[in-house]
C-alpha positions as CSV (number, residue, x, y, z in Angstrom):
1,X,178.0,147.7,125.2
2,X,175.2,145.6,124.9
3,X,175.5,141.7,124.8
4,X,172.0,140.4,123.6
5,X,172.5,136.9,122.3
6,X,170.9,136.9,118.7
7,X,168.3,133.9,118.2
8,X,168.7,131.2,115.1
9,X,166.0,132.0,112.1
10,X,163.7,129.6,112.6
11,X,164.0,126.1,110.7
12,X,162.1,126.5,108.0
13,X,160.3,122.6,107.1
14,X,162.2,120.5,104.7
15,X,161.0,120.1,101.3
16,X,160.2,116.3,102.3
17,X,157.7,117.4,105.2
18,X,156.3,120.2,103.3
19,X,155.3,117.6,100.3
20,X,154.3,114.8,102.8
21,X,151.8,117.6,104.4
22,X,150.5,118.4,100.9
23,X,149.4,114.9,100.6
24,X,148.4,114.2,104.0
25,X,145.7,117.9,103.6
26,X,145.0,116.4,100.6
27,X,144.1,113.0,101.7
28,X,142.0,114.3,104.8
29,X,140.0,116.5,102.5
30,X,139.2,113.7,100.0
31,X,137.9,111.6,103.2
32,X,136.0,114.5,104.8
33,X,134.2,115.4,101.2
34,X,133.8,111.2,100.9
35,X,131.7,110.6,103.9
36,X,130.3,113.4,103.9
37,X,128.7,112.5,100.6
38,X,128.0,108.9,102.0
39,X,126.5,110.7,104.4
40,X,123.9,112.6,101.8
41,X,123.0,109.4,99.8
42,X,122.4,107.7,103.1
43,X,120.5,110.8,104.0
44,X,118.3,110.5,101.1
45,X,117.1,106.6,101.3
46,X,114.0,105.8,102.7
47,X,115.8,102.3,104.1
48,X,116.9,101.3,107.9
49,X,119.6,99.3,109.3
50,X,118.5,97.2,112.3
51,X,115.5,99.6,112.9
52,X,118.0,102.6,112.9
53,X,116.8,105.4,110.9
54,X,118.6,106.7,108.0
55,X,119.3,110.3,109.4
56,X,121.3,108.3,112.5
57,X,123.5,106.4,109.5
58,X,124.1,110.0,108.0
59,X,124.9,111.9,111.2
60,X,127.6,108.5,111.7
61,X,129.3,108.7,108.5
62,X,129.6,112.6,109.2
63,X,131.1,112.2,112.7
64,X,133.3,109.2,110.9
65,X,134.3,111.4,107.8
66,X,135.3,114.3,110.5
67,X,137.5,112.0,113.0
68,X,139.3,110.0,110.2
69,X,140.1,113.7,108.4
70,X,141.2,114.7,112.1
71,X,144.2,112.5,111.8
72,X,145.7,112.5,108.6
73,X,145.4,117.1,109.0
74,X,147.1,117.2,112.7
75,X,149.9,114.8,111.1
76,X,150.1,117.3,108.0
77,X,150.2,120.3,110.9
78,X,152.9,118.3,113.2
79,X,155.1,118.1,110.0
80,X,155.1,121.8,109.4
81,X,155.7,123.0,112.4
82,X,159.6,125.0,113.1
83,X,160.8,122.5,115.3
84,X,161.1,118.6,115.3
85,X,158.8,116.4,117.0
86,X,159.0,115.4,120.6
87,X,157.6,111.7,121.1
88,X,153.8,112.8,121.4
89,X,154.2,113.9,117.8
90,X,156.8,110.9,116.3
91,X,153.9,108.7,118.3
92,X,151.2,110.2,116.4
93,X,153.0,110.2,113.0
94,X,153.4,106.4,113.2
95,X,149.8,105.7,113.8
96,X,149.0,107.4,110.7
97,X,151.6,105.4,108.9
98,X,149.9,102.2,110.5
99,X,146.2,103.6,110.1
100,X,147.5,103.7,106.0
101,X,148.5,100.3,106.3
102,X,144.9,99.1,107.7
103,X,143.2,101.1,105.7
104,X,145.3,100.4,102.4
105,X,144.6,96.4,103.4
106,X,140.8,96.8,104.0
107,X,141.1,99.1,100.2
108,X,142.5,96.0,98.3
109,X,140.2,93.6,99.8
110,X,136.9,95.6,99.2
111,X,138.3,98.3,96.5
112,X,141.0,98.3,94.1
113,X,144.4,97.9,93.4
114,X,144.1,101.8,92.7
115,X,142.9,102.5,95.7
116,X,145.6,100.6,97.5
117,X,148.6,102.4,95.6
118,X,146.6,105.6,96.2
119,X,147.0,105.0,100.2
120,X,150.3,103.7,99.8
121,X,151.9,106.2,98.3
122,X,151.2,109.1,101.3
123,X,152.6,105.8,103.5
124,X,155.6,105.7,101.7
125,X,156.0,109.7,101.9
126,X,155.0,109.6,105.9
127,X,157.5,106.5,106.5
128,X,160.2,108.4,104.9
129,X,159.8,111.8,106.3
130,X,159.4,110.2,109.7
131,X,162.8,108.4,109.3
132,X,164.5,111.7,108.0
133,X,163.3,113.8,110.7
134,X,165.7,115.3,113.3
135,X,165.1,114.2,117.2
136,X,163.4,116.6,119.1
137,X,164.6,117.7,122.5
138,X,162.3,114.8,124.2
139,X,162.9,112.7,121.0
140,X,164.0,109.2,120.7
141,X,167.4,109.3,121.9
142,X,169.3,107.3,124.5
143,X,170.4,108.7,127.4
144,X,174.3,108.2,128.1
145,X,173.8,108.9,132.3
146,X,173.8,105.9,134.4
């Protein structure tokens, strides 16, 4: 007789994760397509900044839109992942829950009061999902050996 151990399904993400990832994709598209426009009206003035020319302000706000997208879509791929995070991944979630918070300041000083519910509602989601996720096997807990 053989005696092959049989391996757990994998965990399939919790319905929390899953909807926190939606909004996270969602929110790095809307920055990518945002700067990247920036970028096209910047593109398309004849003006300078401090003798820079305008195709150097475009190529910045494209290299901007691309990096601040970067984050918000690894934290959506860390939460849908099979297994929980270790503390490289619950490291990176938290600084895109305190990248929302700067960025949802900076939105109702310059923006709106829309724009600032709009960030805060993905910070609430990413708060919570961070609290409700399981430890990893490098995760956050104490060790009981002297």
């Amino acid at each position: 007789m053989s005696t092959r151990s049989h391996a757990a399904p994998p965990r399939r993400p919790a319905p929390l994760a899953l909807l926190t990832a939606a909004a996270l994709l969602t929110e790095a598209v809307a920055l990518a397509v945002l700067l990247w426009l920036l970028a096209a009206f910047v593109d398309a003035q004849s003006m300078s900044l401090a003798d820079l020319p305008s195709t150097h302000l475009a190529l910045a706000a494209r290299a901007g839109g691309v990096l601040l997208a970067a984050l918000p879509a690894l934290c959506a791929f860390l939460l849908l992942r099979r297994r929980p995070p270790g503390r490289v991944a619950r490291a990176l979630l938290v600084a895109c829950c305190l990248s929302h918070g700067i960025l949802g300041a900076v939105a109702i000083a310059l923006v709106s009061w829309t724009a600032f519910i709009t960030l805060m509602l993905p910070l609430a989601l990413l708060t919570w999902t961070v609290q409700t996720l399981p430890s990893g096997p490098t995760g956050l807990r104490a060790s009981t050996e002297p």
